[in-house]
C-alpha positions as CSV (number, residue, x, y, z in Angstrom):
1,X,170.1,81.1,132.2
2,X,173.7,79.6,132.8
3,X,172.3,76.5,132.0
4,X,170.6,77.0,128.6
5,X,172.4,76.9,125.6
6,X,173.0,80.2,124.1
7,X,174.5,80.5,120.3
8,X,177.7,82.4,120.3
9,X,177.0,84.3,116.8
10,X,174.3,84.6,114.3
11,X,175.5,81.9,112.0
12,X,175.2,79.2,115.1
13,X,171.8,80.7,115.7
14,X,170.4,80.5,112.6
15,X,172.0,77.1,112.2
16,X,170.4,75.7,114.9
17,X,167.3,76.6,113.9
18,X,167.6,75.4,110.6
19,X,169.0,72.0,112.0
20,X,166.1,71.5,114.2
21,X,163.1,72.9,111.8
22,X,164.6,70.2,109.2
23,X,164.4,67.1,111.9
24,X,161.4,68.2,112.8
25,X,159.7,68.1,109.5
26,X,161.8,64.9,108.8
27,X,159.6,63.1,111.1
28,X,156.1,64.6,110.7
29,X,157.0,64.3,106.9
30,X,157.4,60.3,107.1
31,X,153.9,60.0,108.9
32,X,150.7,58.4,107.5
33,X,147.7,60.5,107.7
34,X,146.3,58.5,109.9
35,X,149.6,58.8,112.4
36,X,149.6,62.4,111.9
37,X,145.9,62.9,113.3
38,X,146.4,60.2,116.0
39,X,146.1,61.4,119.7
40,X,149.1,60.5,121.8
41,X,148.3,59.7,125.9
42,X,148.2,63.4,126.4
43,X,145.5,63.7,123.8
44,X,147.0,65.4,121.0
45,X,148.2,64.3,117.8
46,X,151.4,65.1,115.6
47,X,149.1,67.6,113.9
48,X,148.0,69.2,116.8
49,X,151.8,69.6,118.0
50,X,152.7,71.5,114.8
51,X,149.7,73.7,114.9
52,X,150.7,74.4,118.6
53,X,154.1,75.4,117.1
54,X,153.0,77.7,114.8
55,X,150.9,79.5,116.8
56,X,153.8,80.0,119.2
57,X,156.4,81.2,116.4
58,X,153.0,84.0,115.6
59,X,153.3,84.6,119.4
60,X,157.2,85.3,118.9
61,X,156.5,87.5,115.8
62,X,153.8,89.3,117.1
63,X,154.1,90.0,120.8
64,X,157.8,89.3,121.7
65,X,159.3,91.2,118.0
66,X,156.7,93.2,117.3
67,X,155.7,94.5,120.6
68,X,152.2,94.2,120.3
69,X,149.5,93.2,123.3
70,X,149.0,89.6,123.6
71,X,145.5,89.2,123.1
72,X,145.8,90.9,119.7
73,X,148.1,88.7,119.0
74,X,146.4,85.9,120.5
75,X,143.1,86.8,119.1
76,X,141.6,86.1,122.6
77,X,139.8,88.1,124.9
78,X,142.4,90.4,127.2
79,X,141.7,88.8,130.6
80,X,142.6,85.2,129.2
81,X,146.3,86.5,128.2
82,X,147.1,88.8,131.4
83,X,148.7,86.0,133.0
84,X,150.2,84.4,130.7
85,X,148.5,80.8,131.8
86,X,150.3,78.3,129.2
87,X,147.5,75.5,130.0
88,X,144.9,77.7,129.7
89,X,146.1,79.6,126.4
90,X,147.4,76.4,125.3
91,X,144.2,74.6,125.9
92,X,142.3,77.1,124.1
93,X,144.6,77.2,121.0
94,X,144.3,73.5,120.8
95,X,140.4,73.9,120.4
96,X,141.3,76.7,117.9
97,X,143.2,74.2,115.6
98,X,141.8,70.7,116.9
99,X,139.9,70.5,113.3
100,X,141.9,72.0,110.7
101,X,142.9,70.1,107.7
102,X,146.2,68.6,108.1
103,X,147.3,70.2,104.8
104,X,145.9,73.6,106.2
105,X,148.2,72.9,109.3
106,X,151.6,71.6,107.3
107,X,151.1,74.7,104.9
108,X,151.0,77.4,107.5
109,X,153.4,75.8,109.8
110,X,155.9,75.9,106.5
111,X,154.9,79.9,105.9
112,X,155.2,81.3,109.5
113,X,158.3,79.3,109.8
114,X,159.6,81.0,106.7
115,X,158.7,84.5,108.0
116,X,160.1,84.1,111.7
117,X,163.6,82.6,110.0
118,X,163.7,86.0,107.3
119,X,163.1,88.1,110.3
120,X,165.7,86.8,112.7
121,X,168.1,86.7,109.3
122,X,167.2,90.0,108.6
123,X,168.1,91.3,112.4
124,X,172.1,91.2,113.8
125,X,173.0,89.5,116.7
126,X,173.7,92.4,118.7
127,X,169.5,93.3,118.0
128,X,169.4,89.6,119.3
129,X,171.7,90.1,122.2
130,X,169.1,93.4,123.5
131,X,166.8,92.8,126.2
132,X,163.5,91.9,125.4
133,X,161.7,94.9,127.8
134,X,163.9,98.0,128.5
135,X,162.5,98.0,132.1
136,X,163.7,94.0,132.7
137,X,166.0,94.4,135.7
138,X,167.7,90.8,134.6
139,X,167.9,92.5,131.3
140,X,167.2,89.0,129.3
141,X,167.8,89.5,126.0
142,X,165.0,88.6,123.3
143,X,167.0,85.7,121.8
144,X,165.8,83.6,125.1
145,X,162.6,83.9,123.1
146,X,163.6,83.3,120.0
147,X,165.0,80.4,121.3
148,X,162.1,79.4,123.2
149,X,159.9,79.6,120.3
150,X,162.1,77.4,117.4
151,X,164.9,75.3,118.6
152,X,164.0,74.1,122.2
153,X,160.6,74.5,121.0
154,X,161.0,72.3,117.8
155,X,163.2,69.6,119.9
156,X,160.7,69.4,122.4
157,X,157.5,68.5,120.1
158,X,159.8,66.4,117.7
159,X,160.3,64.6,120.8
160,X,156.6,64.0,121.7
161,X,155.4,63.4,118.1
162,X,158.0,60.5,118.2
163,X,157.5,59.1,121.6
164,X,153.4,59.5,120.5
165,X,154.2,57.3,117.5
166,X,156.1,54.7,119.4
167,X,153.1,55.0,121.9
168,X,150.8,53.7,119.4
């Protein structure tokens, strides 16, 4: 944890993810529609990233705010989440999204972005600063997920949706 980057208040938070949320969608937002649903090496397309992200930001809502199991959240049988296998739920919500309309995609990605940023605006730091699980003996508090699941998450896929384009 010493290593990660950790906001010092609320407005830094919130700042960050605004900052990266806005250079995300300045790149995806540039895109042709044929760049936007054309696979990179790894297969997946600057579409595909963004529907990955969304999914992800429902997965911080749901299961790490909200408390609630992961499969519900998920929508996927309980014995595929137990583990928490990132290729294997990753790989399954790729499928899930593979053939959605891009406008579909851009439009949800917008509104779930919307809601996680009026959640974490409506909690205070301190909520931020709590542990995720009571029982966590490292006592890590839920901001490691909230950061997990917009900023690092939005630099890392702005980062492959460029290197994609630049691949093809």
């Amino acid at each position: 944890m010493t290593d990660q980057w950790m906001p010092k208040d609320k407005t830094e938070l919130m700042s960050a993810i605004e900052r990266e949320g806005k250079l995300l969608l300045e790149v995806v937002e540039k895109l042709t529609d044929k760049q936007m649903t054309n696979p990179d090496a790894g297969g997946w397309s600057p579409k595909d990233n963004l529907a990955h992200l969304t999914e992800w930001m429902k997965i911080l809502m749901g299961y790490h705010m909200d408390k609630r199991p992961s499969h519900e959240v998920l929508n996927l049988p309980e014995k595929v989440t137990k583990d928490w296998d990132f290729h294997v739920i990753n790989e399954i919500l790729f499928k899930r999204n593979k053939e959605r309309a891009m406008d579909d995609v851009m439009n949800e990605l917008k509104q779930v972005y919307s809601e996680v940023y009026e959640r974490l605006n409506a909690m205070s730091f301190d909520d931020l600063m709590q542990p995720r699980d009571a029982d966590d003996p490292e006592k890590l508090p839920i901001l490691l997920w909230v950061l997990g699941n917009t900023t690092e998450h939005f630099l890392e896929h702005r980062e492959t949706i460029e290197r994609g384009i630049k691949e093809n």
